[in-house]
PDB file of N, CA, C and O in Angstrom, chain B, residues numbered from 101:
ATOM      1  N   UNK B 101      20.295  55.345 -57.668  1.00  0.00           N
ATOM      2  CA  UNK B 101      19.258  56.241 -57.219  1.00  0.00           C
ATOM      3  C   UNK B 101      18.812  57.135 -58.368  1.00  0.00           C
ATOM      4  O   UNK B 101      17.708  57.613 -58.632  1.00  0.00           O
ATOM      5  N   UNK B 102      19.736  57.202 -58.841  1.00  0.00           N
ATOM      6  CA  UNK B 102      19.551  58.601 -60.209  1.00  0.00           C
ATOM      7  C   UNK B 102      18.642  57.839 -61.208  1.00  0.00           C
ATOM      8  O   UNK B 102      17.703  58.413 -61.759  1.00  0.00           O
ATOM      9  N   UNK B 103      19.032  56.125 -61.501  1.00  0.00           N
ATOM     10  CA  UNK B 103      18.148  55.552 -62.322  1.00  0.00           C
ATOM     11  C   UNK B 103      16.664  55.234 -61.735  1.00  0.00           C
ATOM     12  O   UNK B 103      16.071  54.325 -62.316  1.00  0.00           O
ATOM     13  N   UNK B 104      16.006  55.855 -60.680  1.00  0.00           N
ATOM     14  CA  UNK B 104      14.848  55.562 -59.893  1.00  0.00           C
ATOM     15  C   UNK B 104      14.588  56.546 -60.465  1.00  0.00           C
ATOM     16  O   UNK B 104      13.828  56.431 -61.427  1.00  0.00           O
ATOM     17  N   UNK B 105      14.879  57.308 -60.265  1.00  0.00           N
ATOM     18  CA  UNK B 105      14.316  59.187 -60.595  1.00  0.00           C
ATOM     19  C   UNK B 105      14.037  58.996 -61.884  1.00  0.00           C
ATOM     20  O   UNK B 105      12.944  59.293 -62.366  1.00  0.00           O
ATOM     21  N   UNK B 106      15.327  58.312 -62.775  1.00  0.00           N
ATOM     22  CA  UNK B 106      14.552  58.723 -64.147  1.00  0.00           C
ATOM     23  C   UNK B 106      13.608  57.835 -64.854  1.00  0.00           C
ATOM     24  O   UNK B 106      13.020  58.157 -65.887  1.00  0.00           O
ATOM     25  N   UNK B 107      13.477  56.564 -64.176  1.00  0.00           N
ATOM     26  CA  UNK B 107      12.155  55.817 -64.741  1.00  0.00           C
ATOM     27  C   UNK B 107      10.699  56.836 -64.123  1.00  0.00           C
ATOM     28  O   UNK B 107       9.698  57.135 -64.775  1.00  0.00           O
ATOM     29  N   UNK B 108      11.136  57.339 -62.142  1.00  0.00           N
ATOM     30  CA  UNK B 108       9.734  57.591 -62.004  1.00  0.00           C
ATOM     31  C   UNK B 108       9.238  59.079 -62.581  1.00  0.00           C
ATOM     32  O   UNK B 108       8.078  59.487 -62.639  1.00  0.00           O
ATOM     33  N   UNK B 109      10.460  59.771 -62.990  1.00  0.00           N
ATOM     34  CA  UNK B 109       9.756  60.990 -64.293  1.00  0.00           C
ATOM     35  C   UNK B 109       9.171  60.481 -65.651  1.00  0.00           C
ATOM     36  O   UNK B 109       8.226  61.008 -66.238  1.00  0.00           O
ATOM     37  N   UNK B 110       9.842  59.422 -66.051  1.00  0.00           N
ATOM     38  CA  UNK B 110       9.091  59.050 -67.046  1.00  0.00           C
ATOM     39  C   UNK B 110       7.574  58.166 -66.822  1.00  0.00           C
ATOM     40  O   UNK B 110       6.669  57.976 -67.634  1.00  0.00           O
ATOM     41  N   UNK B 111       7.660  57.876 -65.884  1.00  0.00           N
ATOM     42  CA  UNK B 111       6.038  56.922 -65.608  1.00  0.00           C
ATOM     43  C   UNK B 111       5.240  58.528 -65.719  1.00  0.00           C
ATOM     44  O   UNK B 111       4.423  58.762 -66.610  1.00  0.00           O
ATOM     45  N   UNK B 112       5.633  59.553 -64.664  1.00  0.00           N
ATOM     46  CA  UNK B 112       4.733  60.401 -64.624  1.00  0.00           C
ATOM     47  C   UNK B 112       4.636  61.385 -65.719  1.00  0.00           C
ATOM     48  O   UNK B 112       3.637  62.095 -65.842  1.00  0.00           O
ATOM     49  N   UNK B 113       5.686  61.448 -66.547  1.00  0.00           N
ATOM     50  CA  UNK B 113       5.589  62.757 -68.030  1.00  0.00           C
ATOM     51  C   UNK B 113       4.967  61.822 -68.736  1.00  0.00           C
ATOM     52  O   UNK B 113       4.662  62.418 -69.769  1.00  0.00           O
ATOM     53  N   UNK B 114       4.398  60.183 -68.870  1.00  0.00           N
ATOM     54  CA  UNK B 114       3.797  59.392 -70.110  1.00  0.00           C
ATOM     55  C   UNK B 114       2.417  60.410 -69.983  1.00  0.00           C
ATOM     56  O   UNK B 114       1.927  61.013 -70.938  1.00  0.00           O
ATOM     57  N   UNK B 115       2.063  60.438 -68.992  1.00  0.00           N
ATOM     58  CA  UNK B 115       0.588  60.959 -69.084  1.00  0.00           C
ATOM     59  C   UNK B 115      -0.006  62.085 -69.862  1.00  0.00           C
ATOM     60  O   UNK B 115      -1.006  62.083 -70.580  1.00  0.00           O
ATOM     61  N   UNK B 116       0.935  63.176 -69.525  1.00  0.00           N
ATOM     62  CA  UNK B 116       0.981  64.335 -69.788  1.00  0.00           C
ATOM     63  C   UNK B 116       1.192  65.078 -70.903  1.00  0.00           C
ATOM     64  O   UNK B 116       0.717  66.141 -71.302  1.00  0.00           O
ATOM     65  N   UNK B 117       2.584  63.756 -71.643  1.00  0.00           N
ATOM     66  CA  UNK B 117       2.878  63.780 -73.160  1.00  0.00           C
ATOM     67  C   UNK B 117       1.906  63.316 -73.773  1.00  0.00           C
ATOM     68  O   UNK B 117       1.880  63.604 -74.970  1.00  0.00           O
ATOM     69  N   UNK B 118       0.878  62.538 -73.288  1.00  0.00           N
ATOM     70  CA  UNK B 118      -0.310  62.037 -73.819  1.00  0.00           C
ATOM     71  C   UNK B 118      -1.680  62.709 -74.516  1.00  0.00           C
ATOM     72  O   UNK B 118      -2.443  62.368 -75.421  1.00  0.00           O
ATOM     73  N   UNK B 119      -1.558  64.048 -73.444  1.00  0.00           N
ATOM     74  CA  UNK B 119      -2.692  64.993 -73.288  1.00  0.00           C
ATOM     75  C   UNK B 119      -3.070  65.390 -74.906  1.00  0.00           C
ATOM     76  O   UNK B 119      -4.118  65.119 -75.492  1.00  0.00           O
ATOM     77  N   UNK B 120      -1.581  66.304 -75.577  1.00  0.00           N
ATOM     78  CA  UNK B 120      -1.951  66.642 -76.583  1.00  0.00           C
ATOM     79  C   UNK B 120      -2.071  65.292 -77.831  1.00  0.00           C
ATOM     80  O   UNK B 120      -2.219  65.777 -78.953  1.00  0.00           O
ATOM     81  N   UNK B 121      -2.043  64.126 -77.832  1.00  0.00           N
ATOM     82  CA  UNK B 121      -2.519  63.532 -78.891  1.00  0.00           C
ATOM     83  C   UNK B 121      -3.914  63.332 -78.625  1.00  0.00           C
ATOM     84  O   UNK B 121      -4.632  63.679 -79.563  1.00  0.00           O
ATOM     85  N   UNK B 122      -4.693  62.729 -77.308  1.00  0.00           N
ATOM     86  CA  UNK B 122      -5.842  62.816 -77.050  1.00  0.00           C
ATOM     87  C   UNK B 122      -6.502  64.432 -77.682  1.00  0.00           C
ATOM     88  O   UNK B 122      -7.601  64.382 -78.234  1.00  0.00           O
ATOM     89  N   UNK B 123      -6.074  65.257 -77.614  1.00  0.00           N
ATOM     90  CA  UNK B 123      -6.836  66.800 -78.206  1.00  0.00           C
ATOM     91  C   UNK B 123      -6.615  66.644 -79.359  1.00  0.00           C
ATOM     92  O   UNK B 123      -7.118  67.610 -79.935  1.00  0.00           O
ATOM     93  N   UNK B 124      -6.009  65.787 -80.282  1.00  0.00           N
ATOM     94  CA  UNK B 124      -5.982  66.420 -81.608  1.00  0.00           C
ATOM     95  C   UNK B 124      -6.362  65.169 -82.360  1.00  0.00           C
ATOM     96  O   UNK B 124      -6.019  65.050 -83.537  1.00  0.00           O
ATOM     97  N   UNK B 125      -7.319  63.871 -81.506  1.00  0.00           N
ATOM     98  CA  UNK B 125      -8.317  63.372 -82.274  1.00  0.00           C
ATOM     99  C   UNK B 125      -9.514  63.646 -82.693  1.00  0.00           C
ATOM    100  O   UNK B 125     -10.119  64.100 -81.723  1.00  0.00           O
ATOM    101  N   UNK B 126     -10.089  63.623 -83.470  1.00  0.00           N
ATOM    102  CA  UNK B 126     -11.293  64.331 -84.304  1.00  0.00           C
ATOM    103  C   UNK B 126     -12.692  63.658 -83.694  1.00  0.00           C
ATOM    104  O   UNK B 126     -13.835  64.115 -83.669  1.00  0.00           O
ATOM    105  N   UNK B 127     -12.318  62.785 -83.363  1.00  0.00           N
ATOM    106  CA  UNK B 127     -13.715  62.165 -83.043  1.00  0.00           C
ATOM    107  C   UNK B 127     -13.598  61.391 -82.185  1.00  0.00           C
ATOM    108  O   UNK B 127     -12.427  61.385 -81.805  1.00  0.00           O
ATOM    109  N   UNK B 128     -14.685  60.166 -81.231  1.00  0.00           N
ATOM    110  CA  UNK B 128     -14.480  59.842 -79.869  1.00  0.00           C
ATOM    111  C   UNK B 128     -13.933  58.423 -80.098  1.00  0.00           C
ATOM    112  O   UNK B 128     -13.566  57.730 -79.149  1.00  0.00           O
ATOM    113  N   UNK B 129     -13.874  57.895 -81.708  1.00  0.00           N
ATOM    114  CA  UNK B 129     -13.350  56.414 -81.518  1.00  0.00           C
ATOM    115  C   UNK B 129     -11.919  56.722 -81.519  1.00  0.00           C
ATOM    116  O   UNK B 129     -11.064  56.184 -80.816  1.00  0.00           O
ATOM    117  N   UNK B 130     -11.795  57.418 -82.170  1.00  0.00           N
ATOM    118  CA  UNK B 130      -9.876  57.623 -82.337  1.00  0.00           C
ATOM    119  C   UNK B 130      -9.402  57.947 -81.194  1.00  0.00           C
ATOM    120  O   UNK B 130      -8.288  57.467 -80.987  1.00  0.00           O
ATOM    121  N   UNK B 131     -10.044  58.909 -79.943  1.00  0.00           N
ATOM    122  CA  UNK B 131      -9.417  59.509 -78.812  1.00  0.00           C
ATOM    123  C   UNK B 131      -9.637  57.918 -77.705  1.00  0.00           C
ATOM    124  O   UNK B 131      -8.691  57.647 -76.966  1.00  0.00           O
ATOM    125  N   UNK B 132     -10.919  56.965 -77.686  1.00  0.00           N
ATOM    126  CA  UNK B 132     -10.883  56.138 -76.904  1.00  0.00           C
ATOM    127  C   UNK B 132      -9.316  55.045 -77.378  1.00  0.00           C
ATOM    128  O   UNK B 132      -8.412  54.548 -76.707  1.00  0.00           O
ATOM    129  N   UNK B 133      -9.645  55.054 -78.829  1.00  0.00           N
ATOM    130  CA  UNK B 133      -8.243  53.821 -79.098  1.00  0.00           C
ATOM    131  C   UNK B 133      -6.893  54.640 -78.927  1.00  0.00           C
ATOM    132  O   UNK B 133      -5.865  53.963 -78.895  1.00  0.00           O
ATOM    133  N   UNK B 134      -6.793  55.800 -78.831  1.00  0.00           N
ATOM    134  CA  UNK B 134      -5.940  56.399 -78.459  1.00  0.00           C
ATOM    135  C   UNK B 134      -5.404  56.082 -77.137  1.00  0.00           C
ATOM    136  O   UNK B 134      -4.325  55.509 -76.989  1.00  0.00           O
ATOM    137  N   UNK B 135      -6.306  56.527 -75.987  1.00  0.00           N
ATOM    138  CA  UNK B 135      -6.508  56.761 -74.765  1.00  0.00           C
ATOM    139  C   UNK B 135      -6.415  55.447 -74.298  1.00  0.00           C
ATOM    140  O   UNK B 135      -6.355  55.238 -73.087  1.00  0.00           O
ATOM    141  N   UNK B 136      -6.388  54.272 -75.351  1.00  0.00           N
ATOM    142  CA  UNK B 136      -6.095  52.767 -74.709  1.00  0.00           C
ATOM    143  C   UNK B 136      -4.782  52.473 -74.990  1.00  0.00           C
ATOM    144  O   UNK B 136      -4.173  51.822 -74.142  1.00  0.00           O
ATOM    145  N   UNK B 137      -4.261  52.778 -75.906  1.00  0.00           N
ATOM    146  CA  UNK B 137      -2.948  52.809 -76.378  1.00  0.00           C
ATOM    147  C   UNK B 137      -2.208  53.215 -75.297  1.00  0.00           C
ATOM    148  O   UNK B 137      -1.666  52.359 -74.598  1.00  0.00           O
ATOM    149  N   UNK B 138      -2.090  54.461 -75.029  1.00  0.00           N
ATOM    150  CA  UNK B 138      -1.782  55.331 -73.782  1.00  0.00           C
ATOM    151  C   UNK B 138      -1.338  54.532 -72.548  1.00  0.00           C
ATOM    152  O   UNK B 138      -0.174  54.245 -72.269  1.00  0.00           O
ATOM    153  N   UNK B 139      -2.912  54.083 -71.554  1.00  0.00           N
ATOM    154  CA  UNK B 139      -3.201  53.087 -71.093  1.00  0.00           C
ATOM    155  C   UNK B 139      -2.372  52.020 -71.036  1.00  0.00           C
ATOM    156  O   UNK B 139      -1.853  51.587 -70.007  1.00  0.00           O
ATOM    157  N   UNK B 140      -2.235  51.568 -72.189  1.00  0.00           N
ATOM    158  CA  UNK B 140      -0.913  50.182 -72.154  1.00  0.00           C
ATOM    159  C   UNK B 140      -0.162  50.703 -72.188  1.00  0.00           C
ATOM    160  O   UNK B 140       0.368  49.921 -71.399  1.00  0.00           O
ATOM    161  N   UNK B 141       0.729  51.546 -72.387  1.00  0.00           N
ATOM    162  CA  UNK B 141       2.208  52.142 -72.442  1.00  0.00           C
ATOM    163  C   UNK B 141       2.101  52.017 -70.874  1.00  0.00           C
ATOM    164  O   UNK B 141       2.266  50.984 -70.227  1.00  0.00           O
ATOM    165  N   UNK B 142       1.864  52.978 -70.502  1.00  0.00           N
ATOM    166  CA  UNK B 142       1.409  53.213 -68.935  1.00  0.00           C
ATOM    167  C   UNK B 142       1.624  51.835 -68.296  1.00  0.00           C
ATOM    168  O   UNK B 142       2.645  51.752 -67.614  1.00  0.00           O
ATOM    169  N   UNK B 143       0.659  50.449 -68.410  1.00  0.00           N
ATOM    170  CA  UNK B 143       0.955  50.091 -67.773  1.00  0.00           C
ATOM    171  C   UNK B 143       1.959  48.910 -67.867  1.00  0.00           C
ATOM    172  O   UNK B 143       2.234  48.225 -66.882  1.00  0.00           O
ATOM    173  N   UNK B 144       2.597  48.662 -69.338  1.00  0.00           N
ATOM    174  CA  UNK B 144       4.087  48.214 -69.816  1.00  0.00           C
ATOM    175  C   UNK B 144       4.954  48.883 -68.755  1.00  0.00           C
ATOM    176  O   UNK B 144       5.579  48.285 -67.879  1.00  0.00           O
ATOM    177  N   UNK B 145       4.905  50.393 -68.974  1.00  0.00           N
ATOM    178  CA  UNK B 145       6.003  51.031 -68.232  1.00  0.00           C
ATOM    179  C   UNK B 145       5.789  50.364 -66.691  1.00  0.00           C
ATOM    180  O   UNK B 145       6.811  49.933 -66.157  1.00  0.00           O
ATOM    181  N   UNK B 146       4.573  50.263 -65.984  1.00  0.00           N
ATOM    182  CA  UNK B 146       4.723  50.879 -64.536  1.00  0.00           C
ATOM    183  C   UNK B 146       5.489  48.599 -64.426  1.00  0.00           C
ATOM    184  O   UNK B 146       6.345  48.141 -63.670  1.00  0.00           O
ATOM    185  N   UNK B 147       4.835  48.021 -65.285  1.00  0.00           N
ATOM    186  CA  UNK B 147       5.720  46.550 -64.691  1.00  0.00           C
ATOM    187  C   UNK B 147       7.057  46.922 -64.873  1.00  0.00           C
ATOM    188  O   UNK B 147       7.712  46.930 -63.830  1.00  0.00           O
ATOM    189  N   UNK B 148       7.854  47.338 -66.249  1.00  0.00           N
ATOM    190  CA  UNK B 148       9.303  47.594 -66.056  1.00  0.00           C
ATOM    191  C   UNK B 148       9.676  48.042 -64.643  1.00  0.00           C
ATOM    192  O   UNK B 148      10.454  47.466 -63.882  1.00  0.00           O
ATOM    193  N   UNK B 149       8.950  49.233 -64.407  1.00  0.00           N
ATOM    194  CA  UNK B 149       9.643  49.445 -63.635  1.00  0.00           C
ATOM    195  C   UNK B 149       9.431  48.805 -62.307  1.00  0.00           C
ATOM    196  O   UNK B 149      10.161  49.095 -61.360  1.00  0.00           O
ATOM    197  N   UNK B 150       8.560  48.034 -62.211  1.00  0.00           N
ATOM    198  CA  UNK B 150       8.277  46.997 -60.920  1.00  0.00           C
ATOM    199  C   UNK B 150       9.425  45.952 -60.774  1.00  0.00           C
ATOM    200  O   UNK B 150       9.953  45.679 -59.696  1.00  0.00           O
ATOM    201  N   UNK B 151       9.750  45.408 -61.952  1.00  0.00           N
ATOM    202  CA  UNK B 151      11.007  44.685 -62.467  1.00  0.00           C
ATOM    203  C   UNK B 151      12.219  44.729 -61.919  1.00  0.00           C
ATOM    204  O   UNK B 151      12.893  43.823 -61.430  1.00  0.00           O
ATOM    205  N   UNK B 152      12.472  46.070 -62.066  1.00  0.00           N
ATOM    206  CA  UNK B 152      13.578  46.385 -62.774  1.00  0.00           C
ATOM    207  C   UNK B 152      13.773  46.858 -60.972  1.00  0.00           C
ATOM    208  O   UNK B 152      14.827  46.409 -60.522  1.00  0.00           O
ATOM    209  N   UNK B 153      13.030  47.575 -60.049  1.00  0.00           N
ATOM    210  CA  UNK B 153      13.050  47.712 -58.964  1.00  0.00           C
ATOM    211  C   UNK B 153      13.373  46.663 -58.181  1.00  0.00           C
ATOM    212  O   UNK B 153      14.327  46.963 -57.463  1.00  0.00           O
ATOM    213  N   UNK B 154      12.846  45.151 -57.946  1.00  0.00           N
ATOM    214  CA  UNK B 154      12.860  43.831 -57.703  1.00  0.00           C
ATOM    215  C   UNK B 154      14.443  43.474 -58.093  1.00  0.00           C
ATOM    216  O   UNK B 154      15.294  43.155 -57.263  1.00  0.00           O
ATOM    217  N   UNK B 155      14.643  43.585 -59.413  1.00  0.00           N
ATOM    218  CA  UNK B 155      15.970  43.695 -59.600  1.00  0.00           C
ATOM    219  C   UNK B 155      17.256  44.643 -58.892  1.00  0.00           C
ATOM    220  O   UNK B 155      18.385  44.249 -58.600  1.00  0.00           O
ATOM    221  N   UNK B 156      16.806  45.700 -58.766  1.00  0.00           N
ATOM    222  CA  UNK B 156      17.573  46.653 -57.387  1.00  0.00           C
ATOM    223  C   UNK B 156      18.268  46.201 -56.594  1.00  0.00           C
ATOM    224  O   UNK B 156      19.461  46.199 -56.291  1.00  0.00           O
ATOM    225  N   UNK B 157      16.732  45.531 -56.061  1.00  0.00           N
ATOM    226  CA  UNK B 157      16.555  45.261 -54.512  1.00  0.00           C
ATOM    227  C   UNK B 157      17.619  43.941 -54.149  1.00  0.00           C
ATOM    228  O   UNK B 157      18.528  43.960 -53.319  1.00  0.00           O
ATOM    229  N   UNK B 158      17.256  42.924 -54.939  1.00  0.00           N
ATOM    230  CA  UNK B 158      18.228  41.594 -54.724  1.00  0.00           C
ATOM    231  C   UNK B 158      19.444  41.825 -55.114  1.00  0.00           C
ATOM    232  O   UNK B 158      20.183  41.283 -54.292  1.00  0.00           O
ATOM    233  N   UNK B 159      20.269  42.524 -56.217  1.00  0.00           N
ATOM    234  CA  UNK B 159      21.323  42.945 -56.756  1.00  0.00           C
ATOM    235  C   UNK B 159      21.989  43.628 -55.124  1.00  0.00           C
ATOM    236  O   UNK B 159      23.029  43.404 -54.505  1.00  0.00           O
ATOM    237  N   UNK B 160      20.903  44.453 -54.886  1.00  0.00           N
ATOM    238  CA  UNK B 160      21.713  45.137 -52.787  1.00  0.00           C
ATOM    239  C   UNK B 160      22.034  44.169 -52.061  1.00  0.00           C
ATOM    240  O   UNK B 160      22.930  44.087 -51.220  1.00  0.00           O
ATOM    241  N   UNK B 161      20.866  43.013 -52.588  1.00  0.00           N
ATOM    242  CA  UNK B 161      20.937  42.014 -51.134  1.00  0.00           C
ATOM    243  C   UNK B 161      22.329  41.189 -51.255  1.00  0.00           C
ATOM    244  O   UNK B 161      23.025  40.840 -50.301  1.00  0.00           O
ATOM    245  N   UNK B 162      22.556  40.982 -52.460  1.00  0.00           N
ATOM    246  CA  UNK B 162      23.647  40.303 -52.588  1.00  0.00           C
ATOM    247  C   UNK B 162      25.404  41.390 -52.819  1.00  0.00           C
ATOM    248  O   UNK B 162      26.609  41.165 -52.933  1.00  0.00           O
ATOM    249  N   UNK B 163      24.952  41.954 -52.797  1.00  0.00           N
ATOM    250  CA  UNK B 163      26.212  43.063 -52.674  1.00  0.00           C
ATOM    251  C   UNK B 163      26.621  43.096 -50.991  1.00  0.00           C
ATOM    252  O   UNK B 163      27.722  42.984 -50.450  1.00  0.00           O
ATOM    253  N   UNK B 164      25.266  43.297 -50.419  1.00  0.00           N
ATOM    254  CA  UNK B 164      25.301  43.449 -49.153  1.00  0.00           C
ATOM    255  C   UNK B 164      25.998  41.589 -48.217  1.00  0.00           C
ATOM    256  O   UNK B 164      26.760  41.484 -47.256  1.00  0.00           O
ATOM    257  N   UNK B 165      25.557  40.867 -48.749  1.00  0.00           N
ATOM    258  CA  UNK B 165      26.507  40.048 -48.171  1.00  0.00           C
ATOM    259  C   UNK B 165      27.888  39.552 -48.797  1.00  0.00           C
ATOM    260  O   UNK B 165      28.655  38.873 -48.115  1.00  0.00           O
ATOM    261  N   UNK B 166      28.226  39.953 -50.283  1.00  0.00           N
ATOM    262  CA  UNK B 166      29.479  39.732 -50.282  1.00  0.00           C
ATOM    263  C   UNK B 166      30.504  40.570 -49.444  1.00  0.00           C
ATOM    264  O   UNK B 166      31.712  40.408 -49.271  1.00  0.00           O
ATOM    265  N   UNK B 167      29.579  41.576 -48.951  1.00  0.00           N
ATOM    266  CA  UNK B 167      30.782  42.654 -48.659  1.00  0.00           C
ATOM    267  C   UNK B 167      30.630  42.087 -46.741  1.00  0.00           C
ATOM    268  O   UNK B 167      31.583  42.534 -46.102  1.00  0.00           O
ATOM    269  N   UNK B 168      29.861  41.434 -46.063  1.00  0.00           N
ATOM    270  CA  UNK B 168      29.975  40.828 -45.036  1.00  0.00           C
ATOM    271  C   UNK B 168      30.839  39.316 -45.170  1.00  0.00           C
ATOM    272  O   UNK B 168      31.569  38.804 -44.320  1.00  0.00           O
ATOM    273  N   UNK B 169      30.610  38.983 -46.058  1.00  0.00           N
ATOM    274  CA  UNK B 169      31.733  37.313 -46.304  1.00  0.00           C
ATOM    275  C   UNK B 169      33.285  37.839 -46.386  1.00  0.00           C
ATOM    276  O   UNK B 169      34.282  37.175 -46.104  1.00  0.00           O
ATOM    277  N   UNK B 170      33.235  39.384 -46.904  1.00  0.00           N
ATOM    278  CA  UNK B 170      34.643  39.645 -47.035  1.00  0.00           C
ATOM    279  C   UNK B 170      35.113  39.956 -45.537  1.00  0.00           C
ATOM    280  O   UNK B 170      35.929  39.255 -44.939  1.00  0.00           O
ATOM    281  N   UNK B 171      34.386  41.297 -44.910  1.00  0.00           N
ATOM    282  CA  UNK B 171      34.576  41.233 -43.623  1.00  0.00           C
ATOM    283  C   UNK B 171      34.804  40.182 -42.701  1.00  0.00           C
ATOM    284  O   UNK B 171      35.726  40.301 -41.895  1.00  0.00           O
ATOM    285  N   UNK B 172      34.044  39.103 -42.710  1.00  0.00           N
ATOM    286  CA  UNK B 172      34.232  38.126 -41.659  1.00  0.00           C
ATOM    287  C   UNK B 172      35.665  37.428 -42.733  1.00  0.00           C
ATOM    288  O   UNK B 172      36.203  36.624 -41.973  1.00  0.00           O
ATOM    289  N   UNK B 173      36.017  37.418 -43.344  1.00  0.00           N
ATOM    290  CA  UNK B 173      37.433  36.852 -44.042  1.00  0.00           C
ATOM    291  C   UNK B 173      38.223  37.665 -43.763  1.00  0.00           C
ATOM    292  O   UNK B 173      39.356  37.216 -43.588  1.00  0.00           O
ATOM    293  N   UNK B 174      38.062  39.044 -43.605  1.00  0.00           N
ATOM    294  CA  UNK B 174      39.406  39.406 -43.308  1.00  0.00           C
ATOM    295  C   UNK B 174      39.580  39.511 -41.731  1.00  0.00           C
ATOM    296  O   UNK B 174      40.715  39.577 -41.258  1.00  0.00           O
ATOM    297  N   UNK B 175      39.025  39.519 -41.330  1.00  0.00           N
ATOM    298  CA  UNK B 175      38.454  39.466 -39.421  1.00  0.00           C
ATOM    299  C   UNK B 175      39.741  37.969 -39.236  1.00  0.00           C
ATOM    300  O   UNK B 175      40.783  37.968 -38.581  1.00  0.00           O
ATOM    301  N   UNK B 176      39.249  37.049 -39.930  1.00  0.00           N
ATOM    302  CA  UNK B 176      39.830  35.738 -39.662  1.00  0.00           C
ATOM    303  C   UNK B 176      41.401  35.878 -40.113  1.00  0.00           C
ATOM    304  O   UNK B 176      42.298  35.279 -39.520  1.00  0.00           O
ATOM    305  N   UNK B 177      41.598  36.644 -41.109  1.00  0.00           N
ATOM    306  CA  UNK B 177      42.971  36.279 -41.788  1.00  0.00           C
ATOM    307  C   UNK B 177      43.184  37.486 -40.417  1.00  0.00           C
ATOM    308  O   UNK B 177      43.816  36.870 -39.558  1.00  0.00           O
ATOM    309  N   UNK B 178      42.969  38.579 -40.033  1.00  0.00           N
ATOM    310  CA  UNK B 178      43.488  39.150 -39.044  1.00  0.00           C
ATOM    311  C   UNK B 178      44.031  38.661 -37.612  1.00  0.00           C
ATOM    312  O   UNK B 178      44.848  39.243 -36.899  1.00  0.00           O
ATOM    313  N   UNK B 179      43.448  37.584 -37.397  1.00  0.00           N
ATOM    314  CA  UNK B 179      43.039  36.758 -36.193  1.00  0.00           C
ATOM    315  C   UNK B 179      44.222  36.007 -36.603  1.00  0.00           C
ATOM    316  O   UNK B 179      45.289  36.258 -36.043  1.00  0.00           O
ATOM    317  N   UNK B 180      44.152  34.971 -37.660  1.00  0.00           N
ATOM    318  CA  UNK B 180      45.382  34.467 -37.805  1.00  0.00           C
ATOM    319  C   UNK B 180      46.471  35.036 -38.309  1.00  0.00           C
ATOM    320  O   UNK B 180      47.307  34.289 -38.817  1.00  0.00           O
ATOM    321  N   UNK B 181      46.655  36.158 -38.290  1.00  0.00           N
ATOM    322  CA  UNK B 181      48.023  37.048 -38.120  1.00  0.00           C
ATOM    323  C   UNK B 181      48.736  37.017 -36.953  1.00  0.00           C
ATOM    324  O   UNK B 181      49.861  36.649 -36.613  1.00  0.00           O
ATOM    325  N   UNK B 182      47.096  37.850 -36.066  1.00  0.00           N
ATOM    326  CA  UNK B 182      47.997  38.390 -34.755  1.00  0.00           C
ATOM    327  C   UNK B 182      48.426  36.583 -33.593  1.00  0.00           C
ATOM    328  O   UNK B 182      49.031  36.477 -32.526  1.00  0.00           O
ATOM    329  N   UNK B 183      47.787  35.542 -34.455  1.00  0.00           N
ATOM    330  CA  UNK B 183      47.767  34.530 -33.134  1.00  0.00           C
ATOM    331  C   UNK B 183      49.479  34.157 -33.672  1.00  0.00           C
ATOM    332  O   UNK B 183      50.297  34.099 -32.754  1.00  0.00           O
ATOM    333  N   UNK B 184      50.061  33.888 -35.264  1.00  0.00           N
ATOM    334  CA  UNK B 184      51.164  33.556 -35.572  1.00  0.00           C
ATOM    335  C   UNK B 184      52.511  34.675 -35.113  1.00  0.00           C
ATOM    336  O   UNK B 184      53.716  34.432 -35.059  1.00  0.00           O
ATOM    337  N   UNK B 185      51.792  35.912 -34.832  1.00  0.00           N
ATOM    338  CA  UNK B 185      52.972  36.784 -34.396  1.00  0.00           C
ATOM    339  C   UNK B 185      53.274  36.522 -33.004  1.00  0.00           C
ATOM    340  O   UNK B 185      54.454  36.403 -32.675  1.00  0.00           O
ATOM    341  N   UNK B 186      52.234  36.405 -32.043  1.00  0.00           N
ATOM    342  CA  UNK B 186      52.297  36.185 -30.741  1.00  0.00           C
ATOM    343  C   UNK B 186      52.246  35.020 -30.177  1.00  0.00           C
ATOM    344  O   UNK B 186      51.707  34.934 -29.073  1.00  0.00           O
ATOM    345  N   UNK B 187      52.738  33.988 -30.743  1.00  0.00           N
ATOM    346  CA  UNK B 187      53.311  32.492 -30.836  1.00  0.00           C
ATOM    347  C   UNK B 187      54.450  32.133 -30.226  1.00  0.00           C
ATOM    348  O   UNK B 187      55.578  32.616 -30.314  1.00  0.00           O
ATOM    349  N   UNK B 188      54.218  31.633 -29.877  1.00  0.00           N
ATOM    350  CA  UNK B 188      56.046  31.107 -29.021  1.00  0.00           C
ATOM    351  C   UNK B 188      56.783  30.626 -30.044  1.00  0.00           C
ATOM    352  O   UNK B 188      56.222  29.937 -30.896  1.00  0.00           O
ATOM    353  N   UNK B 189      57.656  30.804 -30.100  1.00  0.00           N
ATOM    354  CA  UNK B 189      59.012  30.028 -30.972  1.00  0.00           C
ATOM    355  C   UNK B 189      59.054  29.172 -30.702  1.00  0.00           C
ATOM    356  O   UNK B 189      59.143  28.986 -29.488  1.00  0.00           O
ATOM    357  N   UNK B 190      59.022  27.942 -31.657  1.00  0.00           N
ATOM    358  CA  UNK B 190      59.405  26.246 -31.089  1.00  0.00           C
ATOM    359  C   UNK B 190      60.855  26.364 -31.558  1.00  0.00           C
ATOM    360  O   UNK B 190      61.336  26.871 -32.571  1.00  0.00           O
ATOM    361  N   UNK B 191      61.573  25.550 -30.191  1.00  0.00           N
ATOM    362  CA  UNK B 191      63.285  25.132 -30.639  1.00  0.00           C
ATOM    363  C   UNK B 191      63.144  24.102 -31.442  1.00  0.00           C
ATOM    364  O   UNK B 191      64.135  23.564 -31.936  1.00  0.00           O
TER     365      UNK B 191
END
């Protein structure tokens, strides 16, 4: 969760850290190739983190059923505990 937070502060401080290089181009070709530069960072960043989210998500999905394959395994090894304790003795 903590690594969500800190990609989505950084998607939103790219902009902002942006502001002052856009002000301290001199003229309008440098601030547009600037302001495209920018632009692609921006939207490099926002796929990572589309990625990397996608990646999250299936990494849960599969956490989430090993930890049900274990449950239903130990359910069973429980089952065959209590059926061998409460077994009749063969002579």
């Amino acid at each position: 969760m903590a690594r969500r937070n800190g990609i989505r502060t950084a998607v939103l401080a790219l902009p902002l850290l942006a502001l002052p290089l856009l002000a301290a181009c001199d003229d309008q070709q440098s601030a547009e190739k600037t302001g495209q530069e920018i632009g692609r960072a921006v939207d490099q960043t926002a796929e990572r983190v589309g990625e990397a989210a996608k990646g999250i998500g299936a990494e849960a999905g599969r956490m989430m059923q090993d930890a049900g394959a274990a449950i239903q395994q130990k359910a069973r090894d429980a089952k065959d505990d209590i059926n061998r304790e409460t077994a009749p003795e063969k002579p």
